[in-house]
Backbone and ligand atoms as CSV (ligand in chain L), in Angstrom:
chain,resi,resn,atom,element,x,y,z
A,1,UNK,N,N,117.244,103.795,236.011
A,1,UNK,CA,C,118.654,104.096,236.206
A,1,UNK,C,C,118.762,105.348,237.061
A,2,UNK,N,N,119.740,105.360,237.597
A,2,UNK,CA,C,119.960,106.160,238.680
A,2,UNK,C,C,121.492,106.714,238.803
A,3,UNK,N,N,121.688,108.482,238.919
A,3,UNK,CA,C,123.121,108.662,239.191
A,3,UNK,C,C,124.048,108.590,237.262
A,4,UNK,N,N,123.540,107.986,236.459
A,4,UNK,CA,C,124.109,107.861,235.436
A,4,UNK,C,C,124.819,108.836,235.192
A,5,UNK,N,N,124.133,110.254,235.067
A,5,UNK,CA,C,125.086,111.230,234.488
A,5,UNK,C,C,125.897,111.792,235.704
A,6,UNK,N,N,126.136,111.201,237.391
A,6,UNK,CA,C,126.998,111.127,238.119
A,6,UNK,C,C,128.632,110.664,237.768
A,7,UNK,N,N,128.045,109.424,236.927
A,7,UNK,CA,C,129.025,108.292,236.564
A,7,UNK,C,C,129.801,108.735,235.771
A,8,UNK,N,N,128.858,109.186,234.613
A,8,UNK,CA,C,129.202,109.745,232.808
A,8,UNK,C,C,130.234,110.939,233.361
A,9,UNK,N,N,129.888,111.961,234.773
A,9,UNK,CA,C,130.389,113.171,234.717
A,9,UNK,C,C,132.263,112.845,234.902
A,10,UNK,N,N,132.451,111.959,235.782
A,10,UNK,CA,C,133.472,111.471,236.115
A,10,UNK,C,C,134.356,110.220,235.969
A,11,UNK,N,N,134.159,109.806,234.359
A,11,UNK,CA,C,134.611,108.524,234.019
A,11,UNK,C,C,134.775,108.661,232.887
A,12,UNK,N,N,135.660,108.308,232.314
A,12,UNK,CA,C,135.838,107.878,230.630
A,12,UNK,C,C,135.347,107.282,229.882
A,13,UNK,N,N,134.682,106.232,230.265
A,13,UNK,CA,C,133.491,105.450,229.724
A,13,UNK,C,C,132.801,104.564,230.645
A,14,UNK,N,N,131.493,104.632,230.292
A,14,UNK,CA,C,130.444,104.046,231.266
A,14,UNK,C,C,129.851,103.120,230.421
A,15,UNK,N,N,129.718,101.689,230.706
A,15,UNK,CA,C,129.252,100.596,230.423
A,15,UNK,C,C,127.974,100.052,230.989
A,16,UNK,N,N,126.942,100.216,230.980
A,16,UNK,CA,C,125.535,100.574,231.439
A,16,UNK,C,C,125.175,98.317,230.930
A,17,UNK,N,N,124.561,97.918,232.281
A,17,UNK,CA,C,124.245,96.564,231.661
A,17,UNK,C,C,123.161,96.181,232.541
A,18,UNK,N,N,121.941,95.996,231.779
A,18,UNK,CA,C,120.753,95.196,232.224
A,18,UNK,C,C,120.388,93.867,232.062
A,19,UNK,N,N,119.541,93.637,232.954
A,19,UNK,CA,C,119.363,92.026,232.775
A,19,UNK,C,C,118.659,91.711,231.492
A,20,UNK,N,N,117.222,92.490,231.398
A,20,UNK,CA,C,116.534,92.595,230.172
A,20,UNK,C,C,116.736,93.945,229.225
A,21,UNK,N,N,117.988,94.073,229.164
A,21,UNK,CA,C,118.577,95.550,227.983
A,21,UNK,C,C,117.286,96.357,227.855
A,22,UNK,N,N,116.968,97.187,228.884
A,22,UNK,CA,C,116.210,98.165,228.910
A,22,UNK,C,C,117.617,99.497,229.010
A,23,UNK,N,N,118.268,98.883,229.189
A,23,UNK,CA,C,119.118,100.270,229.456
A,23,UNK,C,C,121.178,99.792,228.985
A,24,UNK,N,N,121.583,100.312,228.235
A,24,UNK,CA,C,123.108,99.735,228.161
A,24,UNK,C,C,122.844,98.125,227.394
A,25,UNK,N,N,123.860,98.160,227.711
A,25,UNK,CA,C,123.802,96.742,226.738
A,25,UNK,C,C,122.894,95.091,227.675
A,26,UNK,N,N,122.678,94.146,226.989
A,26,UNK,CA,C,122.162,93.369,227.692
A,26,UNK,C,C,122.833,92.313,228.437
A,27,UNK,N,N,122.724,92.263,229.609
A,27,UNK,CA,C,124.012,90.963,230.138
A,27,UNK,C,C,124.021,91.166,231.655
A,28,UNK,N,N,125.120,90.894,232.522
A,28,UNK,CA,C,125.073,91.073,233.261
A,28,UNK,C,C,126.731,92.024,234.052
A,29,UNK,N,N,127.179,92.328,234.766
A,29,UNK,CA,C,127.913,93.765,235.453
A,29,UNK,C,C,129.498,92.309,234.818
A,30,UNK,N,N,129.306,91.516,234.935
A,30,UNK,CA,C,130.599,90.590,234.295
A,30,UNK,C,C,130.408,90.307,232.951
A,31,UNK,N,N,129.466,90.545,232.140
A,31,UNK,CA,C,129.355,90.709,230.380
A,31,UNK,C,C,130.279,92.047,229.990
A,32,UNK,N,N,129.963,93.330,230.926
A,32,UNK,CA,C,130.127,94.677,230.672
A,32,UNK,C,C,131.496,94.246,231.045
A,33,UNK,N,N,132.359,93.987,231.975
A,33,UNK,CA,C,133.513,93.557,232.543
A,33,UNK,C,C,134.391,92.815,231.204
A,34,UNK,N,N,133.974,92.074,230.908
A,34,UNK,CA,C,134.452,91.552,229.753
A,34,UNK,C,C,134.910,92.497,228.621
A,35,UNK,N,N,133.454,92.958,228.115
A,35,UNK,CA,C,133.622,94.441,227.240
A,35,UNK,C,C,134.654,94.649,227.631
A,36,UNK,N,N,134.601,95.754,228.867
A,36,UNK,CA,C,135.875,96.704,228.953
A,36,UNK,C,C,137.451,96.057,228.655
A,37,UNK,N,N,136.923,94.496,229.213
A,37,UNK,CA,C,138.710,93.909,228.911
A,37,UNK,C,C,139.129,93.941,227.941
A,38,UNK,N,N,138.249,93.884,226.612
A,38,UNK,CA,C,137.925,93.038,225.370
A,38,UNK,C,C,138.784,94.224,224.838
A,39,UNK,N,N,138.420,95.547,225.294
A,39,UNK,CA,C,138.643,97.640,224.868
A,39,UNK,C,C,139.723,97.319,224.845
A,40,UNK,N,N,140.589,97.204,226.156
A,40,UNK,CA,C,141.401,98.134,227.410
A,40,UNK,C,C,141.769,97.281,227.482
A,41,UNK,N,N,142.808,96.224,227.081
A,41,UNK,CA,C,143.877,95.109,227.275
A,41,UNK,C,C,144.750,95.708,228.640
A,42,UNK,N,N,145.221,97.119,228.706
A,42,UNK,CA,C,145.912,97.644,230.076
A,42,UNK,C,C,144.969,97.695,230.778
A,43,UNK,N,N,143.834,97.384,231.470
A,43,UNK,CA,C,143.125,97.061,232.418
A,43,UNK,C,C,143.439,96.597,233.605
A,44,UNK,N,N,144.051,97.286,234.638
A,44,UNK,CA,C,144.979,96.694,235.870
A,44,UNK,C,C,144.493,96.702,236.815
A,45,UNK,N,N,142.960,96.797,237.190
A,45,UNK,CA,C,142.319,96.491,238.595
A,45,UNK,C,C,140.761,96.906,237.956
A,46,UNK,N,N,139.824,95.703,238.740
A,46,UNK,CA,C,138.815,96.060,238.514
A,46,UNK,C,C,138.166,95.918,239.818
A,47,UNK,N,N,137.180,96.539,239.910
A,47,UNK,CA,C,136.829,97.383,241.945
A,47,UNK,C,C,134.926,96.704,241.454
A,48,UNK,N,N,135.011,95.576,242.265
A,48,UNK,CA,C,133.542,95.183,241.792
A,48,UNK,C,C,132.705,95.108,243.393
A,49,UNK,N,N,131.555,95.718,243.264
A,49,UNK,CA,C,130.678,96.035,244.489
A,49,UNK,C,C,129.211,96.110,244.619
A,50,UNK,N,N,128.763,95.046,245.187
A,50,UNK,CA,C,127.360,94.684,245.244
A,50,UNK,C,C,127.025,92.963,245.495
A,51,UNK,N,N,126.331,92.367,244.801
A,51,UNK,CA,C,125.729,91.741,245.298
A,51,UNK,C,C,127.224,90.054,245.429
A,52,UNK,N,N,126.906,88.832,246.178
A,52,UNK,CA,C,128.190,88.524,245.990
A,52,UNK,C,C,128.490,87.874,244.592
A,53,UNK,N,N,127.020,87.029,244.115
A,53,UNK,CA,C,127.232,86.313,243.028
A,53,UNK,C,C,127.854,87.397,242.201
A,54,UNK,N,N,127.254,88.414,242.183
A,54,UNK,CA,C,128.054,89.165,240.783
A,54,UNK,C,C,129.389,89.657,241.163
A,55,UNK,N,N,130.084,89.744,242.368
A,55,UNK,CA,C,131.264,89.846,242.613
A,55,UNK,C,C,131.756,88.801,242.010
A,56,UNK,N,N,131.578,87.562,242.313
A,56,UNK,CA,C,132.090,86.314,241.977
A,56,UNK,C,C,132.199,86.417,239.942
A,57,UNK,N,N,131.265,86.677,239.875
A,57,UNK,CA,C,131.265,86.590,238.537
A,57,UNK,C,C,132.445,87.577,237.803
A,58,UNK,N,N,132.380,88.818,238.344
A,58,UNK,CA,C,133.406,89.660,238.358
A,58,UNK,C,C,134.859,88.844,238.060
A,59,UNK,N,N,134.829,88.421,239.465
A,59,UNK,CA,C,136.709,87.904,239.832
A,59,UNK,C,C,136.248,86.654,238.865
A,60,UNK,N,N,135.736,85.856,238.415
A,60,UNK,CA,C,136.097,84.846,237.570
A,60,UNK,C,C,136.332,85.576,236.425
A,61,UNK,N,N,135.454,86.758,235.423
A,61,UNK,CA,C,135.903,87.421,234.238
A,61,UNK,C,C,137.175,88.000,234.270
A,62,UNK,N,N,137.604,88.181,235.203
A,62,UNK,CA,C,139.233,88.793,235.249
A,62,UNK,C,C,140.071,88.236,235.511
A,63,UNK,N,N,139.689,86.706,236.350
A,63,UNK,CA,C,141.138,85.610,236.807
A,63,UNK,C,C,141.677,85.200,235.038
A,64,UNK,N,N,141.026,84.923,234.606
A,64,UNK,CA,C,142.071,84.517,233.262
A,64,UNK,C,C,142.919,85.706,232.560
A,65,UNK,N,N,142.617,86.637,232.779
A,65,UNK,CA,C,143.518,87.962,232.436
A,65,UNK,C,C,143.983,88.128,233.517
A,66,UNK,N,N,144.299,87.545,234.603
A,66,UNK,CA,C,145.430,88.044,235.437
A,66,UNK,C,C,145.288,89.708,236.311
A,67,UNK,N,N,143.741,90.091,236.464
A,67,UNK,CA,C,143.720,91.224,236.349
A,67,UNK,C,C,143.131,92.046,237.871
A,68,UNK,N,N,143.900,92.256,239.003
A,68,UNK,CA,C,143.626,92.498,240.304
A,68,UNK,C,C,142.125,92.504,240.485
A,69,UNK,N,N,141.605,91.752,241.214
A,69,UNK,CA,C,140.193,92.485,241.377
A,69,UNK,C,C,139.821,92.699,243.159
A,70,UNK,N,N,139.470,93.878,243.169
A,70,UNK,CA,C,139.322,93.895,244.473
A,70,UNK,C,C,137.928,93.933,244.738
A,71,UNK,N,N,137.222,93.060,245.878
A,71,UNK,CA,C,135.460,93.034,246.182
A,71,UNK,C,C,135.399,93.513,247.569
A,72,UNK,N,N,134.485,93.974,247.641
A,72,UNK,CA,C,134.041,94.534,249.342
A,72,UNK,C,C,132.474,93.552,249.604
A,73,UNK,N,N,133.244,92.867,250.597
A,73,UNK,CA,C,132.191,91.914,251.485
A,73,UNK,C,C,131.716,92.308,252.111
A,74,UNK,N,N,130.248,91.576,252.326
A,74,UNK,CA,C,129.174,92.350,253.544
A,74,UNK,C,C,128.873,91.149,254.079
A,75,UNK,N,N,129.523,90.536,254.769
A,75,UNK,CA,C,129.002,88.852,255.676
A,75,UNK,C,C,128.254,89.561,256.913
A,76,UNK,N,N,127.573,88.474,257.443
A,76,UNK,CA,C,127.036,88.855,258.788
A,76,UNK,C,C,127.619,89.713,259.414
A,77,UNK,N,N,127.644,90.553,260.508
A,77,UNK,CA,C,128.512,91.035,261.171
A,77,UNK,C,C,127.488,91.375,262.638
A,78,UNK,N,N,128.443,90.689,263.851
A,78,UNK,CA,C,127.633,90.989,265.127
A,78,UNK,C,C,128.543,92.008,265.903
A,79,UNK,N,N,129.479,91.953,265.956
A,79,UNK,CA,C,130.035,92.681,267.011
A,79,UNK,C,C,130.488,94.177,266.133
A,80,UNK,N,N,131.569,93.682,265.423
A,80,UNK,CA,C,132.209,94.606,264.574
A,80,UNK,C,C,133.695,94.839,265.247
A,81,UNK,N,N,134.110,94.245,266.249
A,81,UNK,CA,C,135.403,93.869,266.656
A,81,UNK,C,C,136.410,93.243,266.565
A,82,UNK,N,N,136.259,92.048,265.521
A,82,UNK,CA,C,136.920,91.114,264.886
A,82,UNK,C,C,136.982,89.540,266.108
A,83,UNK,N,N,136.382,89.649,266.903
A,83,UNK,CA,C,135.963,89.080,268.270
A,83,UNK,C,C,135.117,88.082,267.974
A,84,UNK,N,N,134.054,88.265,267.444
A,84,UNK,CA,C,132.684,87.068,267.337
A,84,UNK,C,C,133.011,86.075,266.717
A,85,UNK,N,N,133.497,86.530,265.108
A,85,UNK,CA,C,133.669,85.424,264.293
A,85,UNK,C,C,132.517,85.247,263.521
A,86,UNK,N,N,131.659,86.082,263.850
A,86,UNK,CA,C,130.582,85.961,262.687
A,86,UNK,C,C,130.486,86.495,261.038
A,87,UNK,N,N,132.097,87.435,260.941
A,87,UNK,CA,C,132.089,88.186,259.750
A,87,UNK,C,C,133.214,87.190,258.917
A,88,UNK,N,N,133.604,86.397,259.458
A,88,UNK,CA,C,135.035,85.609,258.742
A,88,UNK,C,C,134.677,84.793,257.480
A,89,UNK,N,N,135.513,85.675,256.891
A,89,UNK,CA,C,135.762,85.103,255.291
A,89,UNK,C,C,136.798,84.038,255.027
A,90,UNK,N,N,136.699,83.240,254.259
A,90,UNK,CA,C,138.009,82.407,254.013
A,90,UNK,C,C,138.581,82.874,252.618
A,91,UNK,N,N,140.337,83.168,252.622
A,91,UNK,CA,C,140.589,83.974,251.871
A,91,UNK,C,C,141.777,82.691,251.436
A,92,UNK,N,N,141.228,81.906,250.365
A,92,UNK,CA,C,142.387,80.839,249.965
A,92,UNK,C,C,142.298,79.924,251.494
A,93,UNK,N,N,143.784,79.240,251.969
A,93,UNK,CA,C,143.893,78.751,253.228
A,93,UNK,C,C,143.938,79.618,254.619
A,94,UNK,N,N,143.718,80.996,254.596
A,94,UNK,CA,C,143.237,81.969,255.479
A,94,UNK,C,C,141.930,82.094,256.067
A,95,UNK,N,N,142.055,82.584,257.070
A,95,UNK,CA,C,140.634,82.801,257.495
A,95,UNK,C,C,140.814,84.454,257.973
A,96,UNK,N,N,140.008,85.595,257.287
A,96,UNK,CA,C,140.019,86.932,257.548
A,96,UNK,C,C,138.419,87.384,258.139
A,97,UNK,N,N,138.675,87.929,259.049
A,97,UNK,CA,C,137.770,89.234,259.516
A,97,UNK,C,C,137.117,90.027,258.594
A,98,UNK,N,N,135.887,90.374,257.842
A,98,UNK,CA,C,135.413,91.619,257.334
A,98,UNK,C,C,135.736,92.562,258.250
A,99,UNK,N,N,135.219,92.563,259.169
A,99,UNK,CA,C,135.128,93.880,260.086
A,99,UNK,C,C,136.568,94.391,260.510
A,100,UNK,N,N,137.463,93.813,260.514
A,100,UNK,CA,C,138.636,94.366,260.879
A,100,UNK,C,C,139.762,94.191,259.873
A,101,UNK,N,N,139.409,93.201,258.630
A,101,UNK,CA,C,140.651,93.068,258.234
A,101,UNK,C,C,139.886,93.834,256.921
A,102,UNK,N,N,138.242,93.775,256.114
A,102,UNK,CA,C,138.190,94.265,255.199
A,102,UNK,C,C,137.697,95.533,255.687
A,103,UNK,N,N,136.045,95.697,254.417
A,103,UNK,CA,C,135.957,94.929,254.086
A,103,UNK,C,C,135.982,94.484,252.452
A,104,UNK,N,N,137.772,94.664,252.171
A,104,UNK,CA,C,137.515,94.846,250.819
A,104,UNK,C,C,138.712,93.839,250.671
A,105,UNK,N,N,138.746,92.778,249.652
A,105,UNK,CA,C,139.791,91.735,249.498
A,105,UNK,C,C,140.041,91.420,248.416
A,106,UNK,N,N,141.207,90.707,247.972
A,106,UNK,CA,C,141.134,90.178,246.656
A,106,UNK,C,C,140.522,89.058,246.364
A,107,UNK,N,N,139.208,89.454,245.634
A,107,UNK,CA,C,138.179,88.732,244.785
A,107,UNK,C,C,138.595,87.807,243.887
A,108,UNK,N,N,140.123,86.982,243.786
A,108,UNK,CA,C,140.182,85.513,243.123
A,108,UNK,C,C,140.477,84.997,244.530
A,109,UNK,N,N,141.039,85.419,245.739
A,109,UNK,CA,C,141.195,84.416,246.637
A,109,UNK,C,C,140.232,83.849,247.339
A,110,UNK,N,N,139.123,84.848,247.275
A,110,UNK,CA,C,137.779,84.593,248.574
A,110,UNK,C,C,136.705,83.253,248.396
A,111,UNK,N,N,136.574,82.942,249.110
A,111,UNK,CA,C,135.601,81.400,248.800
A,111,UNK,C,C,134.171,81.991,248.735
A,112,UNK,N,N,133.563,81.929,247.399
A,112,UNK,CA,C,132.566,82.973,247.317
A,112,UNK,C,C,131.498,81.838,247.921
A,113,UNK,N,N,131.977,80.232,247.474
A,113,UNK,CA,C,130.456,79.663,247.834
A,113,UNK,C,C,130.020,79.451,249.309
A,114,UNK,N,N,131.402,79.335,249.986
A,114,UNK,CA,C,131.034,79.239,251.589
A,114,UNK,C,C,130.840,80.617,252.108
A,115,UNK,N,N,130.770,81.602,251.660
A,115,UNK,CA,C,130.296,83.093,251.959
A,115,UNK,C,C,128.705,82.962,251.729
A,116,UNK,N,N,128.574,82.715,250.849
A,116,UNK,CA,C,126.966,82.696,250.390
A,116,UNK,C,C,125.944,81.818,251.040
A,117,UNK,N,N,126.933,80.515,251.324
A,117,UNK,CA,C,126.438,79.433,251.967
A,117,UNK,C,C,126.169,80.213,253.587
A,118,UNK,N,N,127.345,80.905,254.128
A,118,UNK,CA,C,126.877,81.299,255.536
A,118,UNK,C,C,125.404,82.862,255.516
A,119,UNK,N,N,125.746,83.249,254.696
A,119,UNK,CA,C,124.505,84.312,254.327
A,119,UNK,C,C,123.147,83.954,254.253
A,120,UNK,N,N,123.066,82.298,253.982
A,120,UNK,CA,C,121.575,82.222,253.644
A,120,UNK,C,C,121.310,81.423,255.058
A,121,UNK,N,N,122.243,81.089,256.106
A,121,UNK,CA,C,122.453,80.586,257.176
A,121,UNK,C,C,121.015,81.471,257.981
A,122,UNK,N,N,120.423,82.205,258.163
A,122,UNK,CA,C,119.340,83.302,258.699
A,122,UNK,C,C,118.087,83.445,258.052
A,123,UNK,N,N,117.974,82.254,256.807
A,123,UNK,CA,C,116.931,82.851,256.017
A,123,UNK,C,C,116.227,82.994,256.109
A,124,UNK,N,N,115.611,81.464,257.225
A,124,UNK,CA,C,113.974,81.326,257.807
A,124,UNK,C,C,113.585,82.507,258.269
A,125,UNK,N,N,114.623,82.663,259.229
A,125,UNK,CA,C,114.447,83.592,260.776
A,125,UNK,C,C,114.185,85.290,259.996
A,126,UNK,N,N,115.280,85.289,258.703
A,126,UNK,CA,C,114.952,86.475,257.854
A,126,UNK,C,C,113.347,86.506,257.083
A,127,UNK,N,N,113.135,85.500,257.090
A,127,UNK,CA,C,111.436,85.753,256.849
A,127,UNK,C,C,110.777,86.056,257.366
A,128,UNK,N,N,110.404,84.928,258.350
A,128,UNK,CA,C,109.627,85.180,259.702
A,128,UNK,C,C,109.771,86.604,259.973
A,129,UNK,N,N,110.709,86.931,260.643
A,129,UNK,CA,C,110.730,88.523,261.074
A,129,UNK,C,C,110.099,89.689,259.858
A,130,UNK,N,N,110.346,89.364,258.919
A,130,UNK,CA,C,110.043,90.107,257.599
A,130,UNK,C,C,108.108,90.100,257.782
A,131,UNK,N,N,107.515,88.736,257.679
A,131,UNK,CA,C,106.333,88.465,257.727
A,131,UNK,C,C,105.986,88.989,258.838
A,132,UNK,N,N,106.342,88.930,260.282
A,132,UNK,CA,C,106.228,89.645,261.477
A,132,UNK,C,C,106.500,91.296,261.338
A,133,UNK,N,N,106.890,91.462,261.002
A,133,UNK,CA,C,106.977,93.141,260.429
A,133,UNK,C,C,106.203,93.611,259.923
A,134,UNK,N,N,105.931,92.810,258.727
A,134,UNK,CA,C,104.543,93.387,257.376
A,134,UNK,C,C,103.439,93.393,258.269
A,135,UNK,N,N,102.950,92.856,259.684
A,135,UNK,CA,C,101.906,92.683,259.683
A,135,UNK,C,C,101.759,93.065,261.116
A,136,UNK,N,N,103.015,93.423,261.674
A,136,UNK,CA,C,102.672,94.364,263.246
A,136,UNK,C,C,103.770,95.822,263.107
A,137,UNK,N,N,104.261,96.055,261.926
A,137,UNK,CA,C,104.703,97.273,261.963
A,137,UNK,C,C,104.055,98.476,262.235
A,138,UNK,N,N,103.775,99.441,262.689
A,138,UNK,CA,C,103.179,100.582,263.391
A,138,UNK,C,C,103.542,101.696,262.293
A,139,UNK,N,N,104.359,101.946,261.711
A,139,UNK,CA,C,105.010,102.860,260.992
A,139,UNK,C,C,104.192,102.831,259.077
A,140,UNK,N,N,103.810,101.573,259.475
A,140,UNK,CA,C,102.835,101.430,257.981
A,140,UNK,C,C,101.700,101.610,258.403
A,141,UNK,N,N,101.143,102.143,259.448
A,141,UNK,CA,C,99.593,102.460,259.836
A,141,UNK,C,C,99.685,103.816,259.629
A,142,UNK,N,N,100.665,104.762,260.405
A,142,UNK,CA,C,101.446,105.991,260.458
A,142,UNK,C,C,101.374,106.453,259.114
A,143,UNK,N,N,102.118,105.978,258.107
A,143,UNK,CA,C,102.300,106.345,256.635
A,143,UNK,C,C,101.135,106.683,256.195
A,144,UNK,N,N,99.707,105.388,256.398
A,144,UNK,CA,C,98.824,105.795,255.432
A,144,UNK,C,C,97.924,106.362,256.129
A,145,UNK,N,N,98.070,107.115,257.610
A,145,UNK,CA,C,96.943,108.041,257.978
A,145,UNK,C,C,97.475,109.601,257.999
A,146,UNK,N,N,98.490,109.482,257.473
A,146,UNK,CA,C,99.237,111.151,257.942
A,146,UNK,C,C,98.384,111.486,256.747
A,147,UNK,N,N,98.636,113.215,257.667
A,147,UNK,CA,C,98.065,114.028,256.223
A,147,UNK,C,C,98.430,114.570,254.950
L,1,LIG,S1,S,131.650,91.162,263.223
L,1,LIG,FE1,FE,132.453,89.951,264.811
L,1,LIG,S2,S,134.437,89.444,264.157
L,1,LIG,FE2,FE,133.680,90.750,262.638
């Protein structure tokens, strides 16, 4: 864990959740979400950030309570002009820009599976390059001869 007593210094309560309860309770960042609803019935926005499934999971624990959730998307992004079309989210029957319109939206409208679906759109090519890296990077020769 990391930053905790960052969190603790400036929050009213901190809900700590691991996959294998090494730390906070056991579950996942939408178990803890729940918790807090379960507390805090006045619960009027919840600000969820990181990976998308657990965004998703997020805005589904709060669509039945009616309860704003706002997510910040990280889709591809080539230009950063709103121009390419490579960052576009579908927001309900909308189609939005990350780069210019977020990148932060309301998390019951966003189509989490065709987001995810275009993310894994690079995967090969995200390997390959990955495997091409591990094994002509220069900077890992560097590391283990410095003094
Ligand atoms: S990154 Fe190109 S439109 Fe957003």
């Amino acid at each position: 864990m990391f930053w905790e007593d960052r969190f603790r210094a400036v929050c009213d309560e901190v809900i700590l959740c691991t996959d294998d309860g090494s730390a906070g309770m056991k579950g996942f960042v939408s178990d803890g979400v729940e918790r807090a609803i379960a507390a805090h019935p006045d619960i009027d926005e919840v600000v969820a950030i990181g990976p998308l499934i657990m965004m998703k999971a997020c805005a589904e624990a709060t669509r039945p309570h009616r309860i704003h959730t706002t997510v910040s998307l990280n889709p591809i992004m080539v230009d950063g002009t709103g121009m390419c079309g490579g960052c576009r989210v579908k927001l309900g029957d909308t189609v939005k820009f990350a780069c210019v319109d977020g990148p932060d939206f309301d998390g019951h409208l966003v189509d989490f599976e065709d987001l995810m679906v275009r993310l894994r759109r690079y995967a090969n090519e995200e390997k390959v390059a990955t495997e091409r890296w591990s094994e002509t990077c220069r900077m890992r020769t560097l590391a283990a001869t410095a003094p």
